[in-house]
C-alpha positions, 0 to 999 in steps of 0.5 A: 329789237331793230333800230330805225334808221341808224345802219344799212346793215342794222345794228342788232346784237347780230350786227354787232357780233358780224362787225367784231368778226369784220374788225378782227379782219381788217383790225391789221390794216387799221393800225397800218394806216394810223402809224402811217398817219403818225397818230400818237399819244397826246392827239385829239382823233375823230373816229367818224362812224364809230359803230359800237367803238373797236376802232375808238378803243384801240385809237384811245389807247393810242392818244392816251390820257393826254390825248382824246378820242371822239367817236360820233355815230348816229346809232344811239345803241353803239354810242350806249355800247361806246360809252361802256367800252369808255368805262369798262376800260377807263379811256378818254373817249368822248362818245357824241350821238349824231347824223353827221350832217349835225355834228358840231365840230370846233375849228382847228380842233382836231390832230387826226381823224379816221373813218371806215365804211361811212363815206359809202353810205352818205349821198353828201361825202363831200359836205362832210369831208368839208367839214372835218377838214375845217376842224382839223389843225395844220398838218392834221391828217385824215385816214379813210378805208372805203370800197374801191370796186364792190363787184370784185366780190366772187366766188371760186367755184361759182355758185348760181345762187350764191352769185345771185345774192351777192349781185342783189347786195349790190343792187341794193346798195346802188338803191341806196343814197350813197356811192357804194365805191366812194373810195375811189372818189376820195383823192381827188374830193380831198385835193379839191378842198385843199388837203395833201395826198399823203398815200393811195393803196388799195387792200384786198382780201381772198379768203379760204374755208379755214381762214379767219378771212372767210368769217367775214363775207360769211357773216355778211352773207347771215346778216344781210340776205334776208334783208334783201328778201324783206326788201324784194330783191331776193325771195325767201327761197333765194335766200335759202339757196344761197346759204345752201351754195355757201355750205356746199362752198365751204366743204371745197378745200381750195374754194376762194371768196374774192371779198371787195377791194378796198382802198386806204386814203391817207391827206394832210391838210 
């Protein structure tokens, strides 16, 4: 059953196994940015766009029982999935069920926050930037993973109709309220209210047929082709013939899939 309303990508049981698949990915860089943010036991994080809670677990094990971890989302059926997480493994996760726009957040509450591909899909970042900043104590820092340039998104060998689709994802995403390549706006919307840039760098990924990288892309391609067939940006029979390409690709040894560039921003306030 789809949820209305909660996730461009939907947040069915597909969904949730293509964002394990996508956490596993990119689990590495996750960590890399928390240690280079210095979260640790004691902190109170704000895991803003949790989904179903890959990145609220491993942040509650590392705020421990001394610290907490606040994971708000608008989908009520990640939060339900949240919350299982919570008990199944007995964290100190405080799982909160709202847009954004109406979350409600205590003044100098905060030691930290991370948030990954949500800013994309806002058309007000900046308002709600503004306010986790007002929520964080001095010197709290935030941790933002968002999309530098989707179009860096390639195939190698070209495929006509797998490039068609791939072009259509990114349409749609440009119908879409949000700024698709919101990272690359972040440094200078956090120096305007006030926050330190701590650290820039951009994380990309090239995957092979065998590699565990390629699951990623992959599942994107599943989950969200037909999507664009149910929102006329691609036939039925396009879509078909994408995953056509996308097999044929696959039986290629040395084909590549240049997956879109990400950037890491890391500010202190």
């Amino acid at each position: 059953m789809k949820e209305q309303n909660a996730y461009i990508l939907g947040t069915d049981a597909e969904e949730l196994h293509r964002l394990g698949v996508q956490h596993q990915v990119w689990a590495e860089e996750a960590q890399k940015g928390w240690n280079l943010a210095q979260f640790k036991a004691g902190d109170t994080l704000l895991d803003l766009g949790s989904g179903p809670g890959f990145c609220t677990k491993e942040l509650a094990y590392i705020a421990g029982q001394e610290g907490k971890v606040i994971g708000v989302d608008l989908s009520a059926n990640y939060i339900a999935h949240l919350n299982h997480i919570k008990e199944l493994y007995h964290l100190n996760i405080e799982p909160i069920l709202a847009d954004f726009n109406e979350m409600k957040l205590q003044p100098n509450s905060l030691d930290g926050m991370y948030c990954r591909w949500a800013m994309a899909w806002l058309p007000n970042p900046d308002e709600i930037l503004k306010n986790v900043y007002d929520a964080l104590k001095p010197g709290a820092t935030m941790v933002l993973h968002e999309y530098f340039e989707w179009t860096t998104h390639q195939v190698v060998p070209r495929k006509e109709h797998l490039s068609k689709a791939i072009a259509a994802a990114m349409q749609s995403f440009n119908n879409a309220p949000g700024q698709i390549n919101i990272g690359r706006e972040l440094p200078l919307m956090l120096t305007e209210m006030g926050m330190k840039i701590k650290g820039i760098r951009l994380m990309p990924k090239l995957a092979t047929p065998k590699d565990v990288v390629w699951q990623w892309p992959k599942t994107f391609y599943y989950s969200y082709f037909p999507r664009l067939a149910e929102m006329g940006l691609l036939t039925f029979e396009e879509v078909q013939q994408a995953f056509a390409d996308l097999e044929a690709l696959e039986k290629v040894e040395a084909a590549i899939i240049c997956c879109p560039i990400m950037v890491e921003v890391i500010a202190e306030k």
